[in-house]
C-alpha positions as CSV (number, residue, x, y, z in Angstrom):
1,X,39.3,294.1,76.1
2,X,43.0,293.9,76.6
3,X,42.9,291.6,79.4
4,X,40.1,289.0,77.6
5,X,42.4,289.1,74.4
6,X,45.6,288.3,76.8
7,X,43.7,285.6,78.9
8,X,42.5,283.8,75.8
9,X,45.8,284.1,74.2
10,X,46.9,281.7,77.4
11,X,44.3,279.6,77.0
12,X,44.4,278.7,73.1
13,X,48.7,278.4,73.6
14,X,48.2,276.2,77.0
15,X,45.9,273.9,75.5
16,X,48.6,272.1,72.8
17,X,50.5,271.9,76.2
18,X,48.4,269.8,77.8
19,X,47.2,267.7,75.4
20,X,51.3,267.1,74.8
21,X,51.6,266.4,78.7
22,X,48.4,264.2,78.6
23,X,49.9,262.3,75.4
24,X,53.5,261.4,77.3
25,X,51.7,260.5,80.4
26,X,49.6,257.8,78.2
27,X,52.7,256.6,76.3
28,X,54.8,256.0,79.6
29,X,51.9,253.8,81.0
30,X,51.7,252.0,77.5
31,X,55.1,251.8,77.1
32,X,56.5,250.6,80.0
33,X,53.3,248.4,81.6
34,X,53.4,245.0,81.2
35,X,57.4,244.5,81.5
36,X,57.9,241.3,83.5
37,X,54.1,240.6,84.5
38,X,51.8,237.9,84.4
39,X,52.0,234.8,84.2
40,X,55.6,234.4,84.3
41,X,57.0,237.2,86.3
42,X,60.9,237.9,85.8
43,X,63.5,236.0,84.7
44,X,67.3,235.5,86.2
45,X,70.2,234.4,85.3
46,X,74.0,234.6,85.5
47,X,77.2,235.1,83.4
48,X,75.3,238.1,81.2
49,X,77.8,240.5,82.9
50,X,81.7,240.0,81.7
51,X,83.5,241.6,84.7
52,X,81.2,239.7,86.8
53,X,79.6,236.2,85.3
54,X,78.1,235.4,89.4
55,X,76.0,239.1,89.1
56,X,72.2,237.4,88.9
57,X,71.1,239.8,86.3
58,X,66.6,240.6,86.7
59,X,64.8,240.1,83.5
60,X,61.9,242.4,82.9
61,X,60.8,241.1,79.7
62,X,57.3,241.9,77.5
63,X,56.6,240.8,74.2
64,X,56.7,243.3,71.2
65,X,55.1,243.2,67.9
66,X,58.4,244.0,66.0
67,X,60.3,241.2,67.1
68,X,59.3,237.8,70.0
69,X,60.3,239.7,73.6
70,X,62.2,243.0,75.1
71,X,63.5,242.6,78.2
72,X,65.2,245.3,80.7
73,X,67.8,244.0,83.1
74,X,68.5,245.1,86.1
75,X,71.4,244.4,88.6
76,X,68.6,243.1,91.7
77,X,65.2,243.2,92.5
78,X,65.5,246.1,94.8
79,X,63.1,249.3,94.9
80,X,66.3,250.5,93.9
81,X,68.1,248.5,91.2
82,X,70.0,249.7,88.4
83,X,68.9,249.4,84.6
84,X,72.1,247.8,83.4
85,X,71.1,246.8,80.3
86,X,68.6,245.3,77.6
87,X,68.0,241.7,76.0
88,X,66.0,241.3,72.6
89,X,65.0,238.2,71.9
90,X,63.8,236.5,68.6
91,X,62.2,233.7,67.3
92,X,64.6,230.6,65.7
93,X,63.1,231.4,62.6
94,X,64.0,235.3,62.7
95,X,67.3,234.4,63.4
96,X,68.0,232.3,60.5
97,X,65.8,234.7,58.1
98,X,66.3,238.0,59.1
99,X,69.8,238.3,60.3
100,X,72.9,238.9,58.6
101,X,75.7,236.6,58.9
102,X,77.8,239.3,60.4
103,X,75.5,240.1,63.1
104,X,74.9,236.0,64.1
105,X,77.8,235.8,66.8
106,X,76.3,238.9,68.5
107,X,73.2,236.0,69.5
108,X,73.2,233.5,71.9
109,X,71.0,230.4,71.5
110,X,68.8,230.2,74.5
111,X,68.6,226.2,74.2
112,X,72.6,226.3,74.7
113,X,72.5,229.4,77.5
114,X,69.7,227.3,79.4
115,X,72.3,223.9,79.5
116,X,73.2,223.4,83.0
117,X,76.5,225.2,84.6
118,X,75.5,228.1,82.1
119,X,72.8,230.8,82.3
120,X,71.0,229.2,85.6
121,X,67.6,230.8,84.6
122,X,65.0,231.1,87.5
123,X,61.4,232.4,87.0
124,X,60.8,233.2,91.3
125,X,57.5,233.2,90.9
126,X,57.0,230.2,89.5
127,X,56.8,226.4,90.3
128,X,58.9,224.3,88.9
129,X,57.1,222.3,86.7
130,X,55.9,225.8,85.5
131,X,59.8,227.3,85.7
132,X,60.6,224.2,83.2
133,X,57.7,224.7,80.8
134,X,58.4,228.3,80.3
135,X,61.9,227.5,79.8
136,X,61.0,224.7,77.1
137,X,59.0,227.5,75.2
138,X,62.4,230.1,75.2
139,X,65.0,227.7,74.4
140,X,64.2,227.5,70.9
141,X,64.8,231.4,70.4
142,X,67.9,233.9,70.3
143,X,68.7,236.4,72.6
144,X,71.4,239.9,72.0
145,X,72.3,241.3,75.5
146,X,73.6,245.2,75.7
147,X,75.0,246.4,78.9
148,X,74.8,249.9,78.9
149,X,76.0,249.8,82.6
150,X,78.8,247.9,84.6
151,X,77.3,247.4,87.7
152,X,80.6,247.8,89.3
153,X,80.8,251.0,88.4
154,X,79.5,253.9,90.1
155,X,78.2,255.5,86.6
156,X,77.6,254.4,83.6
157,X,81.4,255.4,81.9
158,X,82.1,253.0,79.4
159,X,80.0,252.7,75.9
160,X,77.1,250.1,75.3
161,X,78.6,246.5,74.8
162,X,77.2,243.5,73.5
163,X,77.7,241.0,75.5
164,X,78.5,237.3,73.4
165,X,78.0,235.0,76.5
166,X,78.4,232.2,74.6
167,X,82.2,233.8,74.4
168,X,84.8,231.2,75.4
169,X,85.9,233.5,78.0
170,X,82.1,233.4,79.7
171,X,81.4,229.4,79.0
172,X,84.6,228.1,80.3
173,X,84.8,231.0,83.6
174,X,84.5,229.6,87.2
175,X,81.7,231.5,88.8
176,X,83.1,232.9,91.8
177,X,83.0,236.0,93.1
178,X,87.2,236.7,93.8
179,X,87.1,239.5,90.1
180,X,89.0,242.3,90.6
181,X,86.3,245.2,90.0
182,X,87.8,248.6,89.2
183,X,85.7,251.5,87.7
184,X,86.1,251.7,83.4
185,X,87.2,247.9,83.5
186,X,84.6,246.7,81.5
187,X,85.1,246.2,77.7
188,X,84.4,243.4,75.7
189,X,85.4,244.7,72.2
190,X,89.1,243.8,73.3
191,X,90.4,240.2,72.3
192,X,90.4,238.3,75.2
């Protein structure tokens, strides 16, 4: 009797277990499916990185029911690339309604980040008459980039920053790639 009591006892406990297991496996799949697929694939552009404005940062972007789009960025397209950061993105309208003065300059206008010698967005896998029309549907919203990791760092050691690249510092820089790059560098929260 002692060993049917203990073997049910195992039974009844494991069975919240896997239901919990089986619950986190289907939130994953929801969560993360659908980040830069069909029909647009990702985006790239430059100067979203302020230590290094020619890094061609990998938009993997899916809309959400909160806001217009979430996008993770990456530092390449490798197997192996590094989540850097994330971009929200909201309509013209949210921006004007729903945001607080205060919080405005921490927005870029995709319209003016799209201008050429700026942002040089790419879609890879699309034409270009497609690569234009997509574009002509996302300049007419707002974007807030946090970096959560230098790429030129070996970890992530600095805290999350907001990167405002429409910053005078990130419209008027000549993209080359001659920046010094030294871990703990990064920080935009200084007065440049």
């Amino acid at each position: 009797m002692l060993i049917l009591t203990t073997l049910l006892v195992v039974i009844v406990s494991a069975a919240p277990t896997l239901a919990f297991v089986q619950q986190a496996q289907n939130a994953t799949q929801n969560t993360t499916q659908g980040f830069g697929g069909p029909p647009s694939g990702p985006l790239t552009a430059i100067r979203h990185v302020f230590d290094d404005p020619t890094l061609r940062v990998w938009h993997f972007c899916k809309p959400n029911d909160k806001i217009m789009m979430v996008c993770q960025l990456y530092d390449s397209n490798s197997p192996n690339a590094t989540l850097i950061g994330v971009e929200y993105m909201i309509t013209t309208d949210a921006y004007n309604k729903n945001l607080p003065d205060r919080e405005k300059p921490n927005w870029h206008y995709h319209k003016e980040e799209f201008a050429p010698n700026r942002a040089d967005p790419k879609f890879p896998l699309l034409s270009e008459e497609q690569q234009n029309a997509t574009l002509k549907k996302l300049a007419e919203s707002y974007g807030k980039i946090i970096i959560t990791w230098n790429p030129n760092d070996k970890a992530p050691v600095f805290p999350p920053q907001i990167m405002q690249v429409q910053h005078p510092f990130m419209v008027n820089r000549t993209v080359t790639p001659e920046i010094e790059t030294q871990a703990g560098t990064f920080n935009q929260t200084l007065k440049y």
